[in-house]
C-alpha positions, 0 to 999 in steps of 0.5 A, spaced: 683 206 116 682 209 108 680 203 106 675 202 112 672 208 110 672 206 102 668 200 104 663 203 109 660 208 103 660 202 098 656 197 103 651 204 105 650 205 098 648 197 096 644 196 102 638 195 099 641 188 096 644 186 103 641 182 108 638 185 114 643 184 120 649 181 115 654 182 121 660 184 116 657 189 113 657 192 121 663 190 122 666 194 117 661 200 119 664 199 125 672 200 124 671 207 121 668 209 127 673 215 127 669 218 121 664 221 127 657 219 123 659 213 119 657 207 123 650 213 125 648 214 119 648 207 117 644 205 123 638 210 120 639 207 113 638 201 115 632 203 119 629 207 113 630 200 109 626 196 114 621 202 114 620 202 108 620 195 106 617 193 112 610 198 112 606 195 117 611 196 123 612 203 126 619 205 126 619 212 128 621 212 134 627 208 132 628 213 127 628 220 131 633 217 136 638 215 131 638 222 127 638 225 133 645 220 134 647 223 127 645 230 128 650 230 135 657 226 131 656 231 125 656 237 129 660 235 135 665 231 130 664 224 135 661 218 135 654 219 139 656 215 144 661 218 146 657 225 148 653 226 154 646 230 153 649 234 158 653 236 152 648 238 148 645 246 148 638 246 148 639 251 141 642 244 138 636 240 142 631 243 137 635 243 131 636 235 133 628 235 132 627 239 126 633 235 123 630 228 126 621 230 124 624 231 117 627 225 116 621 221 118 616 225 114 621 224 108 620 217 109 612 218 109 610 216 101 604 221 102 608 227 104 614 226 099 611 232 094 613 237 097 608 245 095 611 250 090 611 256 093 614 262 091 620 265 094 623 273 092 629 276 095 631 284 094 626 283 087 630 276 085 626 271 085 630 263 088 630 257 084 627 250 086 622 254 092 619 248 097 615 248 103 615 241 107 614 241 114 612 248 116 619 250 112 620 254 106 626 252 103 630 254 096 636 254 091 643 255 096 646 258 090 639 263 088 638 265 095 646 266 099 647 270 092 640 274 093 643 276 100 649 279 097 653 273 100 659 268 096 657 260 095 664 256 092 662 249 090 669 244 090 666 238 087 673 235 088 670 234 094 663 235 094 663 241 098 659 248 098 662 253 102 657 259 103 659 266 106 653 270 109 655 277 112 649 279 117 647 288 117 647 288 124 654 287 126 657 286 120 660 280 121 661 274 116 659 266 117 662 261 114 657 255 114 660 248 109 655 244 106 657 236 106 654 231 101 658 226 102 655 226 108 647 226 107 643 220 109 636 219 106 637 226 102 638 229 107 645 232 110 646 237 115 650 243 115 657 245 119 653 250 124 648 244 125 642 246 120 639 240 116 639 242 107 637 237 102 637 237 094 633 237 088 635 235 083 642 235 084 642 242 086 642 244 094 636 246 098 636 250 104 632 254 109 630 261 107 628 263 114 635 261 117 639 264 112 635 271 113 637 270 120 644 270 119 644 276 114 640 279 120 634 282 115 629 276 118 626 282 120 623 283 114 621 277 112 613 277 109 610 271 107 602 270 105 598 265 101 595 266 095 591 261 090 594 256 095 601 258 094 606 259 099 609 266 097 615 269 102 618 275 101 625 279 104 627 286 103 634 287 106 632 295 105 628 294 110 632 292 115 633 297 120 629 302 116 626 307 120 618 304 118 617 296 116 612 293 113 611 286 113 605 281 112 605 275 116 599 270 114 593 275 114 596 281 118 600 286 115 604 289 121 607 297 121 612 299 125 615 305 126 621 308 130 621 314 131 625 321 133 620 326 136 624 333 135 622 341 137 616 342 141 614 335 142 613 335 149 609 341 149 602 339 151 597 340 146 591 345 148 585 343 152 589 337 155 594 334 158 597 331 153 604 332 149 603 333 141 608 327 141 602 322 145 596 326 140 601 324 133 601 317 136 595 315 138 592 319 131 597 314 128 595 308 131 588 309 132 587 311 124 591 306 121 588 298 123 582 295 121 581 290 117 580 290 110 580 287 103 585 288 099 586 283 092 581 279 094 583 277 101 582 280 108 588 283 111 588 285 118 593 292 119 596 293 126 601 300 126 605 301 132 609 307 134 616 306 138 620 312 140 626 313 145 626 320 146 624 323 152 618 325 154 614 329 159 609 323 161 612 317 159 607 315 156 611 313 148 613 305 146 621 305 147 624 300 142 628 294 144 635 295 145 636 289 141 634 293 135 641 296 136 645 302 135 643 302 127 636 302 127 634 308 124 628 313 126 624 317 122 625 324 124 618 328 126 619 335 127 613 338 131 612 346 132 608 348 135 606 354 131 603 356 125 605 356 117 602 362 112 607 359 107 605 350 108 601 345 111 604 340 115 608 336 110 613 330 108 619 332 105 620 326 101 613 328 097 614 335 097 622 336 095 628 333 095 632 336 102 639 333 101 638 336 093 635 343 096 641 344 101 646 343 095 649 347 089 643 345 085 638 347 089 636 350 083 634 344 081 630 341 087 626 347 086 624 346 079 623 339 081 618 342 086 613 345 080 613 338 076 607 333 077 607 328 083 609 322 080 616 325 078 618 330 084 617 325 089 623 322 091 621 317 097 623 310 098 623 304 103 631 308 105 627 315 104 621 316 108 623 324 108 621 327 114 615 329 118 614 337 120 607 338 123 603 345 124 598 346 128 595 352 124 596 352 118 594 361 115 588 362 120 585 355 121 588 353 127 587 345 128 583 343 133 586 336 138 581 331 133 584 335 126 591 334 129 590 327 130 587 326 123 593 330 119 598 326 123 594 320 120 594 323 113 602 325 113 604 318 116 600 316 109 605 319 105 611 316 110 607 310 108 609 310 100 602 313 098 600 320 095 594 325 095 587 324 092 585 330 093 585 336 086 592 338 089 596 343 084 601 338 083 596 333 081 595 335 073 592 343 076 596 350 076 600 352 081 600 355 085 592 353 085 588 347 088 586 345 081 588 338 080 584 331 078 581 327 085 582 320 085 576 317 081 570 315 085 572 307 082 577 304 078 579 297 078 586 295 078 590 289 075 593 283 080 597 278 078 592 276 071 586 278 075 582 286 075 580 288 082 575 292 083 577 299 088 574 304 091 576 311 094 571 314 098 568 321 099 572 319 107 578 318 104 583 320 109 588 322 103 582 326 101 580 330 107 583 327 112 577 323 115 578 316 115 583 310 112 579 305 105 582 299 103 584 303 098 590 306 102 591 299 104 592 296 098 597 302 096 600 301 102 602 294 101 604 295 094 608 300 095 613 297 100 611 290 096 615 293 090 618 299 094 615 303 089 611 309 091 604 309 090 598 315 086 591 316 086 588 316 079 587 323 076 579 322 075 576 329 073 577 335 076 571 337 078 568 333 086 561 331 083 563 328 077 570 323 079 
């Protein structure tokens, strides 16, 4: 049987110089059908041989169904004969698909070069990155590593195993990549996925090992300058606000737990303050807007799970699971002589105010914006918001527009007005404004930017493209996000 088997590999790598039909050849093929895939997997290249020699005849149907008999002995480990369609899931059906429209279009000469994309995982950036297909596929090595998993290579047998533990459920998936199994440069894996290589290295897809590390969630992906760019942030994953772009749209969603007097209803309506923080979150943050160049349309949606008097709040799924986190928004009704309504992680660390060195929060209070702020993708702070602020009292449009500002600060950018902090004195408000304009530097290109008079970080009026780019920018890079000090004085910034 060995033997058998020995012959067969010998006889498909030489097909090239074998006459078609040569009825020894699949004879021997034949007597290693215990090896499940053997005599399938010689059916298609012996078809991709007639395809390509033959370039005037149309073998595609021909091929498709033969992968998909390999596909179905590979992972069910029986000859395709022996399995009924009953046999296969539906879930299988479409990877057989995939596995089979691949195959076809490796075969086509004027799809062979696949596009270089650009593929970054947690800041890490993955070797060999492709897009074929409508798949985007990278380094095996580069991008389990970058997931925080385990790849061993046995070169004994030409076996990868690969370790993936997905954040959702903990659990860890074992997955086996056989190269001794690849036909026409491309193999399929033990859970059923199809993998290539390039130049000897092994390639897989970016999205199907984010799905099994549970952070598919946060997968971002763009085109810039005619590449393909694809970006995962496994901090995101389950963080009480994602930001991903897919294409042209940049997606915000936000989880959130209403606490204190939430379901107060707000004077002069019949709304909760909860449903006024929502729509003048919503309201605010969408629209479309230039940002380096290309037009991005922005979408903010607020889900919460607290209970609310008009049920009138956007429940998240329950499949987001029990460790989905959620960003405190604490409402009083009642007024502050001593603050505005504010985000902890911009104006104090809370975690260091409630320990020994309290101290040290408080000194850290009195520092420029850039070094007291302590806000990351993991640490959005908290959000308290106050309905009067000494002797003004908010108006139902002024709440709207400072729940709006507040949620920019959640959103990783800071203020643009002349806040002490800014450069000024405290306790005085006699910081630098943002400038008028400025211009930016983008991957080797300056853009030029704007922050208007109506800026919503200024005065809480209305959201620029500015704001957007600080946005994106901040959960591109995780980093948060300051105006420029421009002058002090309004008329000349």
């Amino acid at each position: 049987q060995e033997s058998a088997h020995r012959e067969a590999d010998r006889l498909r790598a030489e097909l090239a110089k074998l006459e078609k039909g040569n009825e020894m050849v699949e004879q021997l093929v034949k007597q290693s059908g215990d090896d499940a895939g053997t005599w399938e997997g010689y059916r298609i290249q012996v078809s991709l041989n007639k395809k390509q020699t033959n370039t005037d005849s149309n073998y595609d149907s021909v091929i498709s169904q033969q992968a998909t008999d390999y596909y179905v002995s590979t992972v069910y480990n029986r000859n395709a004969a022996g399995i009924s369609s009953g046999d296969v899931q539906n879930s299988s059906k479409t990877d057989i698909e995939a596995y089979a429209k691949a195959l076809l279009e490796s075969s086509k000469a004027e799809n062979s070069k696949a596009i270089s994309s650009n593929v970054t995982i947690n800041g890490i950036s993955i070797g060999n990155a492709k897009y074929f297909n409508g798949v985007t596929t990278g380094n095996l090595r580069d991008i389990v590593s970058a997931l925080g998993g385990k790849v061993k290579w046995d070169s004994n047998t030409g076996i990868a195993t690969v370790e993936v533990q997905n954040k959702d459920n903990d659990k860890w998936t074992k997955i086996l990549y056989n190269t001794n199994t690849m036909i026409g440069g491309i193999g399929i894996a033990s859970d059923g996925t199809p993998f290539t290589a390039i130049g000897g290295r092994l390639q897989v897809g970016v999205r199907h090992m984010a799905e099994l590390a549970g952070v598919d969630d946060t997968i971002s992906w763009w085109n810039e300058n005619g590449t393909p760019m694809v970006m995962v942030q496994s901090d995101m994953n389950n963080a009480p606000v994602q930001v991903t772009r897919t294409g042209n749209d940049l997606n915000v969603n936000a989880y959130v737990s209403f606490s204190r007097d939430d379901n107060d209803i707000f004077p002069g309506t019949t709304k909760t303050y909860a449903e006024i923080i929502k729509e003048g979150i919503e309201n605010n943050w969408k629209g479309e807007y230039e940002v380096y160049g290309q037009k991005l349309n922005v979408k903010t949606t607020i889900y919460s799970n607290s209970y609310n008097l008009n049920n009138a709040l956007d429940p998240y799924l329950t499949y987001k699971g029990d460790k989905q986190k959620t960003l405190d928004m604490r409402v009083h009704n009642e007024g502050s002589d001593i603050t505005t309504s504010y985000v902890s992680s911009w104006v104090i660390n809370e975690p260091l105010l409630h320990s020994k060195y309290a101290g040290i929060a408080v000194i850290k209070y009195l520092l420029p914006e850039q070094l007291r702020t302590n806000w990351s993708i993991e640490n959005l702070g908290t959000v308290h918001y106050y309905n009067r602020y000494k002797n003004q009292t908010h108006t139902l449009d002024e709440y709207k527009q400072i729940a709006a500002h507040e949620f920019g600060h959640v959103l990783g950018i800071g203020d643009a007005y002349n806040a002490w902090y800014r450069g000024g004195t405290f306790p005085n408000q006699d910081g630098h404004y943002a400038p008028k304009f400025s211009n930016v530097n983008y991957n080797g290109v300056s853009y030029p930017l704007n922050t208007p008079n109506d800026d919503m970080m200024f005065f809480n009026d209305k959201v620029s493209a500015n704001d957007i780019r600080m946005v994106w920018d901040a959960w591109r890079t995780g980093e948060p996000q300051f105006f420029e000090w421009g002058s002090t004085d309004w008329n000349t910034r």
